[in-house]
N, C-alpha and C positions, 0 to 999 in steps of 0.2 A: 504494500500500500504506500504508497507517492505523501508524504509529510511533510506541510509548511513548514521552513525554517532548518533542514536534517540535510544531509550529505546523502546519496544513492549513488550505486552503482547499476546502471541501467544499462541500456545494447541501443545502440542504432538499430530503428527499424524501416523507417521509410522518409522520403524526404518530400518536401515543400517551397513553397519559395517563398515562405520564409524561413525557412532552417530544417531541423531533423527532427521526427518527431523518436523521440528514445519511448522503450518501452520497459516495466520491469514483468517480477516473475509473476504478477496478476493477468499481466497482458494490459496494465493499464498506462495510459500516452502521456505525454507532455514535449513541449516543446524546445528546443534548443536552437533560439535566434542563428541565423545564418555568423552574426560576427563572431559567435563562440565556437564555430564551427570547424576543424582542420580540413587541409584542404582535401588530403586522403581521406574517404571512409570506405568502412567497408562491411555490412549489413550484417549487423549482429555481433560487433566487436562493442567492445565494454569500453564507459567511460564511465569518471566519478565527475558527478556535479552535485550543487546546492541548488535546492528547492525552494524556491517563494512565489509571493504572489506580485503582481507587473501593478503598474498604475492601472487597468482592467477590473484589478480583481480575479485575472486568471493566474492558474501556477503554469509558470516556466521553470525552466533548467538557464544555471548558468556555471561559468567556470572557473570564476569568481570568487575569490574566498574572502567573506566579509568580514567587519572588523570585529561582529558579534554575531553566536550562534544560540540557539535553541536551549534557553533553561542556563543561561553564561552571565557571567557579570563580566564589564568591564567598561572604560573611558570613552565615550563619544562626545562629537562637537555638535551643538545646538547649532542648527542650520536655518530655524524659520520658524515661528509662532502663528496663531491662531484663534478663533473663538472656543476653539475644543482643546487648546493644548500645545504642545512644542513639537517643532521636529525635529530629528536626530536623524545625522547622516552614519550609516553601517557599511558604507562600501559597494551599496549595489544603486540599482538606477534608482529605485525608490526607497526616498526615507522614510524610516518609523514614525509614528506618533508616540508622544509622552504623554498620556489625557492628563488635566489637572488635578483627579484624583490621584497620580500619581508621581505628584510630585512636592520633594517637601517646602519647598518654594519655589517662586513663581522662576522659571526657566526661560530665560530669553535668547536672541539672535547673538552668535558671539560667547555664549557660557560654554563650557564645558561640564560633564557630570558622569558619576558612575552608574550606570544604569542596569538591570539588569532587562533580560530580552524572555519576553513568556507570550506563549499561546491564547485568545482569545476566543475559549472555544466555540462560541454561539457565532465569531463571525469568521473565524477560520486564519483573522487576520494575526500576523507579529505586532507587538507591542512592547514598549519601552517600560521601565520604573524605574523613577528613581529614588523611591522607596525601598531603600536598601534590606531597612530589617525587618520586615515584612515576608523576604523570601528565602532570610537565611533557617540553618535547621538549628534547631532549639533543642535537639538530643544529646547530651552529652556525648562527642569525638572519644573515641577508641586508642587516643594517642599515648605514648610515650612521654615520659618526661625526657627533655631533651632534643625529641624527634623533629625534622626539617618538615614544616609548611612552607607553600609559597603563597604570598601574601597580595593583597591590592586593598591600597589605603582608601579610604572612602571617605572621612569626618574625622573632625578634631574637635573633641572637647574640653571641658577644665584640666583633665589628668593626662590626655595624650590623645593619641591617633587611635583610631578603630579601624579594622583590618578585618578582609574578611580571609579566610585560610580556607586554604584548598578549594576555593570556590564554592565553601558551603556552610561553612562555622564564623561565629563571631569571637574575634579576637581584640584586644589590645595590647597597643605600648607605651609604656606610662612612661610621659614625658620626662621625670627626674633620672631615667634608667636611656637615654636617647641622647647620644653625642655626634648627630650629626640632622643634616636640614633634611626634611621629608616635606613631598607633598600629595595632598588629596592626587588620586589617580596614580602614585606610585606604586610599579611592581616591584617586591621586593622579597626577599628568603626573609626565613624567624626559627626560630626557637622554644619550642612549648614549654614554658615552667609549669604552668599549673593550669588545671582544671579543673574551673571552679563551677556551683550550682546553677543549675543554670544554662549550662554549656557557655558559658564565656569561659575564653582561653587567653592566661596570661601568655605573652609571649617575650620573649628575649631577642630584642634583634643580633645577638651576637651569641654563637656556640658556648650551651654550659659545660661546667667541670673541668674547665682549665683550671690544675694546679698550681702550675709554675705562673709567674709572673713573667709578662716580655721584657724585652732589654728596655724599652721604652717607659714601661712601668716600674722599673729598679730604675731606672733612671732620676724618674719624678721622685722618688724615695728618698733618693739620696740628697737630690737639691733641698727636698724638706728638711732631713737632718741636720742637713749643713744651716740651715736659715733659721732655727729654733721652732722647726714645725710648722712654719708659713710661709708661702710668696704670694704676691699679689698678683697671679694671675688665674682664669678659669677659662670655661668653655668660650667665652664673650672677648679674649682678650686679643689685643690686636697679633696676627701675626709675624710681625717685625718685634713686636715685643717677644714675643714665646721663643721665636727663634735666636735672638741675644740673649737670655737667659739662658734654656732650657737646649740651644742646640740642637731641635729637632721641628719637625715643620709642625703648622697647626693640628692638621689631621691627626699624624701621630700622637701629639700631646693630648687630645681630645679623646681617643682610642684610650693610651694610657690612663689619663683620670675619669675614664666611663669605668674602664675595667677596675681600679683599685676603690671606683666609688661602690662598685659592687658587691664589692671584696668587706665593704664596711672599712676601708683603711685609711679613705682621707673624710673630708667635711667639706661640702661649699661653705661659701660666703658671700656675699654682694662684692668683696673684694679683694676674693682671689679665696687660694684650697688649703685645709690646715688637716692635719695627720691626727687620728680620731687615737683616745687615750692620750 
């Protein structure tokens, strides 16, 4: 059976002017425009396309890989608003709609947002949301402590980034445990510390159970000792400053005081990091 929005492998079976009509194993048709067309075919050879429906409202084949699929989350650009809602471009000729209902604020020409892409069963049409938690699953994951999600940022709130994992769970990363710049629509790997009621999943953006400390991290250790346990500098501080001090670029110094901040070993300050005990 031929399904809006799903990938098939169907056969050439007879042509048209306007393109090939592909069949699958029902014996049921659709069509493959002439431009998606190679210029060999040969009747009853196999190709994989994506299914949707045309500005018509009929389903075509194309070969095509959009920028979102059936039951997916991910980043699209607002292309064009409405009395019913926003449009969103996916990569094929015709954009989705975002009805108002789902959207948490008003979406205009020029936004970007994480959407996800679901079935409207009564009219057969793809539709947008970006009503993120609405479609995530609320069962508690089966994960590991430790184990690798891959991740895509959606919202920030008072304590950090919300992230959905593996395209199906609600996660965060709590902004005081984040030494470097994220933004909504970022793909990015994690870390599962915890899982909590709920199914929300603490996440770590950096591998746990490292023992050892890096050079980087003795490094910052040792500038503490030598300074009676402070310098004035943090995540925020200029990096021509960090680099005169500290000898190492921003990045690294920011890696090093995420990880020792971890560790419970140093303390922010509005003016710089002090060595805990």
């Amino acid at each position: 059976m031929l399904q809006n929005g799903r990938w098939h492998i169907l056969k050439y079976n007879r042509q048209s002017p306007h393109g090939w009509y592909l069949i699958d194993n029902d014996l049921e048709e659709v069509l493959l425009p002439n431009k998606y067309c190679p210029e060999k075919i040969i009747i009853g050879q196999e190709v994989r396309v994506f299914i949707y429906r045309d500005s018509q409202e009929r389903l075509v084949a194309t070969s095509i890989k959009p920028l979102l699929e059936l039951n997916q989350f991910g980043v699209l650009d607002i292309v064009g608003d409405s009395p019913i809602g926003a449009f969103a471009d996916i990569g094929l000729e015709k954009h989705i709609l975002i009805p108002f209902k789902e959207q948490h604020e008003r979406l205009r020409t020029g936004d970007q947002s994480v959407v996800y892409l679901y079935l409207d069963e009564a009219s057969d049409r793809l539709v947008g949301s970006a009503r993120v938690n609405r479609w995530l699953d609320n069962e508690p994951p089966s994960y590991k402590k430790g184990e690798k999600v891959a991740l895509l940022v959606y919202h920030r709130n008072e304590v950090g980034y919300q992230v959905i994992a593996d395209q199906r769970y609600r996660g965060i990363i709590y902004e005081n445990e984040l030494f470097e710049d994220i933004q909504i629509g970022d793909q990015l790997e994690g870390y599962v510390r915890v899982i909590r009621e709920g199914g929300l999943i603490d996440i770590s953006h950096k591998p746990l159970g490292r023992s050892k400390n890096s050079q980087y991290e003795n490094k910052v250790l040792e500038v503490l000792q030598d300074n009676n346990g402070f310098i004035p500098l943090n995540d925020k501080a200029d990096p021509q400053e960090i680099q005169r001090i500290m000898q190492m670029s921003k990045r690294s110094f920011k890696e090093a005081i995420g990880g020792l901040y971890r560790k419970r070993e140093i303390e922010f300050f509005r003016d710089g990091i002090r060595l805990t005990g």
